[in-house]
Every structure is written in C-alpha cells, then in structure tokens.
N, C-alpha and C positions, 0 to 999 in steps of 0.2 A: 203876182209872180214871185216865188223865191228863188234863191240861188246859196248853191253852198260848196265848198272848197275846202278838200283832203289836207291837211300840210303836216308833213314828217318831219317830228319832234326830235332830234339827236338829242342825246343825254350825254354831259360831261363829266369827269371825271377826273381831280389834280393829284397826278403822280409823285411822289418826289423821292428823288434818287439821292441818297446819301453811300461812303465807303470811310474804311478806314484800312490800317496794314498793320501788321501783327508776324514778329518780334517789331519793337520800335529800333533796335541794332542789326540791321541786313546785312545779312553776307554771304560770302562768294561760295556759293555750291550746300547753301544752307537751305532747308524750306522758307518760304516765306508765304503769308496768306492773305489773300484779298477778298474784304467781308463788305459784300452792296448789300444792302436795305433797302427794298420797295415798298414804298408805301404807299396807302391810298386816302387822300385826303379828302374824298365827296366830291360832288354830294350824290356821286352814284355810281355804283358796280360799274371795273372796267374789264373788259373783253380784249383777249385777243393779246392780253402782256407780253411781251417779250423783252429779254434783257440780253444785250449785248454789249463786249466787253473786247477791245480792241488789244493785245498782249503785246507789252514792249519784246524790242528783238532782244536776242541774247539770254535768253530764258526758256523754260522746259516744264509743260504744264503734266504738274501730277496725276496718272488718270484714277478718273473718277468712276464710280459706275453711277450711271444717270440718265436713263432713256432720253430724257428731256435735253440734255447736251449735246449739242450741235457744234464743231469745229469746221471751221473753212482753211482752208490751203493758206489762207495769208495771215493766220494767226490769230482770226476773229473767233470769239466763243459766243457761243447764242444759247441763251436759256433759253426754253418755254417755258412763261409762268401761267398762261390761259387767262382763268376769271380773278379779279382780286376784290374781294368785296371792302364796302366803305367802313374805315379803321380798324382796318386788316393791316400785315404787310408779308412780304417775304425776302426773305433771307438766303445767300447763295457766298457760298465762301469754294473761293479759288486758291486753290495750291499750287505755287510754281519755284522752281530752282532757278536762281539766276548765276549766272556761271562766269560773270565781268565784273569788274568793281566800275561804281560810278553810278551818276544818277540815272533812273530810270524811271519815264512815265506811261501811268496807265489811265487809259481814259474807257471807258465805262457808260451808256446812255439804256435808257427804258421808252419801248415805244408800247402802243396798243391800239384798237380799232375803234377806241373812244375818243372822244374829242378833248382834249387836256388844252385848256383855255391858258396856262401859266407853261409853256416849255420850257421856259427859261432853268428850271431845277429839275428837270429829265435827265440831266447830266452831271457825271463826276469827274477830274482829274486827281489822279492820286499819283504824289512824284514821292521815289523814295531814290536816299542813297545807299548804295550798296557799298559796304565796307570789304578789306580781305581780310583773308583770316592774318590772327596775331603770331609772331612769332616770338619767342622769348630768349633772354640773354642769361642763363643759370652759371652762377659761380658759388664754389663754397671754397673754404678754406680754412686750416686749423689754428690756433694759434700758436702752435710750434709745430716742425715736422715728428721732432722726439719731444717725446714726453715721461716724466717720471711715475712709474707705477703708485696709484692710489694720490696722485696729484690732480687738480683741476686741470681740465681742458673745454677746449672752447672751440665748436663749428658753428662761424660763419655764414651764412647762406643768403646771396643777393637774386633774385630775381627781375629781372626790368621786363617787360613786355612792350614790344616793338609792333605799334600798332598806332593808327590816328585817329584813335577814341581810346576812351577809358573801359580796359577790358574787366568789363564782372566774372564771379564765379570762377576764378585762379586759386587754386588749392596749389597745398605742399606737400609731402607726405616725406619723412625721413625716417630710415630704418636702420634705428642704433644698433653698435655694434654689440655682441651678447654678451661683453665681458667687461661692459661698464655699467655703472649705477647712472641716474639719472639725477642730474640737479634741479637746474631750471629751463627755462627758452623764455625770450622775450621778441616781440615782433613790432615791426614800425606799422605793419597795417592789419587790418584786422584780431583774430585771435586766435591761439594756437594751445591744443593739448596734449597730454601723454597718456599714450596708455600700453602697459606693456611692452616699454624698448619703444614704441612704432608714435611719433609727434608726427602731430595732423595739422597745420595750418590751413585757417580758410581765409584768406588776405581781402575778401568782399570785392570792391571795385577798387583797382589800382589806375590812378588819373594817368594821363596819357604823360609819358615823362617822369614819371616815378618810378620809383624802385624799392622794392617789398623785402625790408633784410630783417632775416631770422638768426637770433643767436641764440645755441643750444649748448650747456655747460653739462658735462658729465666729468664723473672717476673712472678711470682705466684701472681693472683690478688684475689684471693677469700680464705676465711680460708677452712680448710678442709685435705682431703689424696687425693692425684693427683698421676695419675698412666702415669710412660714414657712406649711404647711399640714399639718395635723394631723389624725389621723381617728382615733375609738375604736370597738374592736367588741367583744363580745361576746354569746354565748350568751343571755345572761340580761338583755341590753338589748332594752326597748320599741323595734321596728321603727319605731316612726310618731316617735321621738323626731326632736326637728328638731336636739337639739346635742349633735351624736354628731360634727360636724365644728368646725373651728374656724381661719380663716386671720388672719396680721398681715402687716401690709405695714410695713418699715422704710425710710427713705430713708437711702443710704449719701453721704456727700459726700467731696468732696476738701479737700487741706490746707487750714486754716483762713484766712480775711482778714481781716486785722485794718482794721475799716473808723472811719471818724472824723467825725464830723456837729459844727458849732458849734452852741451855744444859747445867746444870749446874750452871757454873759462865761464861758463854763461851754462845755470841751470833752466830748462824751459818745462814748467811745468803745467799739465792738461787736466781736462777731466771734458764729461758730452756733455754739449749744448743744450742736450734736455735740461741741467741741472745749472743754466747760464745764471740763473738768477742767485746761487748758493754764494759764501763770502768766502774767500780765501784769505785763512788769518795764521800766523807766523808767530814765534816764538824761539828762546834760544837757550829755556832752559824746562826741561820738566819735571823739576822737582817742585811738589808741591808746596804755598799754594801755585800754579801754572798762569802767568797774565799773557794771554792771545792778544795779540793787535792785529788789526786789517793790515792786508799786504798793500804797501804803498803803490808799486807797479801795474800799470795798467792791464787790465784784459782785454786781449784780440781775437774775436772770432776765425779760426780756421777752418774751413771745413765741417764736418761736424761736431768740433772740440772748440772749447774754451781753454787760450795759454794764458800763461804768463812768464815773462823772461824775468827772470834775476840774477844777478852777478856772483857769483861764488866768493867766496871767504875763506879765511882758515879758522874764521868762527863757525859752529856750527849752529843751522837754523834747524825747527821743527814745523812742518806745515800740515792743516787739515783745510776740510770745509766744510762749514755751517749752514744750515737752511736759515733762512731770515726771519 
C-alpha cells in the first residue's frame, strides 16, 4: 500500500521598514517630508505590499498624483506597492504642512500577503518638532545724527533673531546712500561684501540668543539728509513680520560756524554737534607769531550745538576751531 499527502508550502519573506524627515529644522506652515524605505530582505518575493502611514493631526498632506494612493477620512495614507522582489526596495516620500508648533509623531507600518517571520521592523515612528517661524529684532543707528561733509561715518546695524533654535540662512542687505563713498563693514557673524553702494551680509547660523551686528563706515560727500536702508530676509522669518526693514536718515552739513550770542556779561559761544569733536582755542592777540591755547571752559551739548560760556572782559579774546 502507499500513501501520499499534498502540503502547501507558504514562502516568507522579511520586510523592513525604515524612515527619516527632511528639513532637520520643521516649521510651522513650511513643507516638511516623510521618506519610508521598503525593503525586502528574503529569501522570497513578497506579494501583496502595502504601506500604510498613520498622519499626525494638525497637518495638511500635499497632493500628490499617484493612482496607487489611497487616503481614508481619518488621515491614514495607504500606498500600493504590489510585488517587491528579494533586495529590491521601494521608496515613498510624503509631503505635508504642519500648521502648529510642537512635537509631532508619525507612525508608519508595511504589511503584505506574505509571511514575514520578523514583524517586529514592519514599523516606524518618526517624532519631529516643529519649530515657528523667527521673528527678528533690526536696529541700526548712526554715529552722529549730524555729520560733517567728507567726515567718517559710521551705521550700526544689530540684528537678533527671536527664535528657540539657531536660525540659518539670515542675510543683510544695505543700501547705501548715493552720495557717500564706501570705507569698510565689519560683522560679528558671518561675512559681508560691497558691491556698488549695495553691502550684502550672509550672517550663516545665528545661535539662539545672539545678535548679528554689522558696522558699516562710509564719507558723506555732498551736504544734505542721507537716508541708510537695510532689509533682512530669511527662510525661516515670519512673512507678516513688520521689522524685517529698517531706514535712518543722517543730516550731513558743511564746515562748522563758530557762532557767538551775548548774555549778560557772559559770552556763549556755539558751533553744530556734528563738529563736537573740533577744539575751541582762544587767543588775545593776533599779531604774529599768534599762540592759540585750548579754551579752559567746558562744552555743553545743547540741542544740536555745542556751547560754551565765558565771562567777558575789557580784554579782548580771539576764538576759532580746529579739527583734532
């Protein structure tokens, strides 16, 4: 007598799901993208793949065109990937907007009609956090409001970024006024150049708590009000920010006048603040040779003049001022 007996052989086959997220800096109403990798690790062709991918709330999936994409009402995405042959894999990158700050996890699994003996790596969590966007703090300022024609001057310019990460890709852009020359610019981050009037600072990543200050030295060649203007952009700046620009207006003047007002018994004598730094020197005879001495009496800022008080005499004084 014999005897003999059919038995159906199922064939296995080890899946393994890996992902990653891409920018490593997420934030709020930016793309962000989620890359699974199916793989097929033997030792035989699997049937039947499919990948499904569970979408944290608070997000908004980019559409795609993809026959093979499948969405359900509760935010589940389902690929068909069908056959995957042995040391094959496939690949599926999801685009979605996240429109919240804060962490956010995505879980992610691969099934098919094959037996996969190791499930345990059929799955992914992928947790990110989502950053907002930065807002920036832009300040400049001149080193004097007046300034004396074909004199050095000096714009200031602070930028801090108001963010809790270190924001990359923060540029500067300043657009000198047409009627100075260009000296130099030095900057605490990154590096900054000129080219025709228009300094371009690229500040690289500015750490969270820092502050990017550029200082830009030019000659004012013409008299007049001269206006700096400054503008910051960035990737990762708030669009709706209102102080992403930032203009000063300096008055340049010409050489200084030394002007003279009685009061009293008391002469007070002025000249503009642009010219604060000149020396006021005195004299009481100008026959040559002429010896100047510094005027003993102090200078007070008023206003936009520099005084100075002195007593009158029925000697007679001679006064000028000297640049230093």
């Amino acid at each position: 007598n014999t005897a003999s007996a059919v038995s159906a052989v199922r064939l296995d086959a080890d899946l393994v799901l890996s992902g990653s997220v891409a920018p490593a800096l997420a934030l709020v109403d930016q793309e962000l993208t989620y890359t699974l990798v199916v793989s097929n690790q033997g030792p035989n062709e699997a049937t039947g793949v499919w990948l499904e991918d569970v979408l944290p709330e608070g997000l908004s999936l980019v559409p795609v065109q993809n026959p093979a994409l499948v969405i359900t009402n509760g935010g589940i995405v389902r690929v068909k990937l069908g056959k995957l042959a042995v040391g094959t894999n496939a690949v599926v990158n999801l685009a979605v907007v996240p429109h919240h700050p804060g962490a956010i996890t995505n879980q992610a699994r691969v099934t098919s009609d094959t037996v996969d003996m190791i499930p345990e790596n059929n799955a992914v969590t992928l947790v990110t956090t989502v950053q907002p966007l930065a807002e920036f703090f832009l300040q400049q300022q001149a080193s004097a409001p007046l300034v004396l024609v074909n004199d050095q001057l000096t714009f200031t310019i602070r930028v801090t970024p108001i963010a809790p990460y270190a924001v990359p890709q923060t540029l500067l852009t300043d657009t000198l006024p047409d009627s100075v020359d260009f000296v130099s610019v030095t900057a605490t981050h990154g590096s900054c150049t000129n080219e025709f009037g228009i300094v371009a600072c690229n500040f690289g990543e500015v750490p969270e708590g820092e502050t990017a200050t550029v200082a830009i030295t030019v000659v004012p060649r013409v008299l007049g009000e001269i206006t700096n203007q400054v503008v910051v952009t960035s990737p990762y700046a708030d669009p709706v920010s209102t102080n992403l620009t930032s203009q000063l207006a300096v008055t340049v003047v010409g050489t200084p006048f030394l002007s003279s007002e009685r009061s009293l018994n008391k002469l007070v004598l002025s000249w503009p603040v642009a010219a604060e730094n000149f020396i006021l020197q005195v004299t009481d005879n100008l026959v040559p040779p002429v010896n100047w001495s510094e005027e003993r009496n102090a200078s007070v800022i008023v206003g936009d003049q520099v005084t100075v008080t002195v007593k009158m005499s029925t000697q007679a004084h001679y006064y000028r001022l000297v640049r230093p």
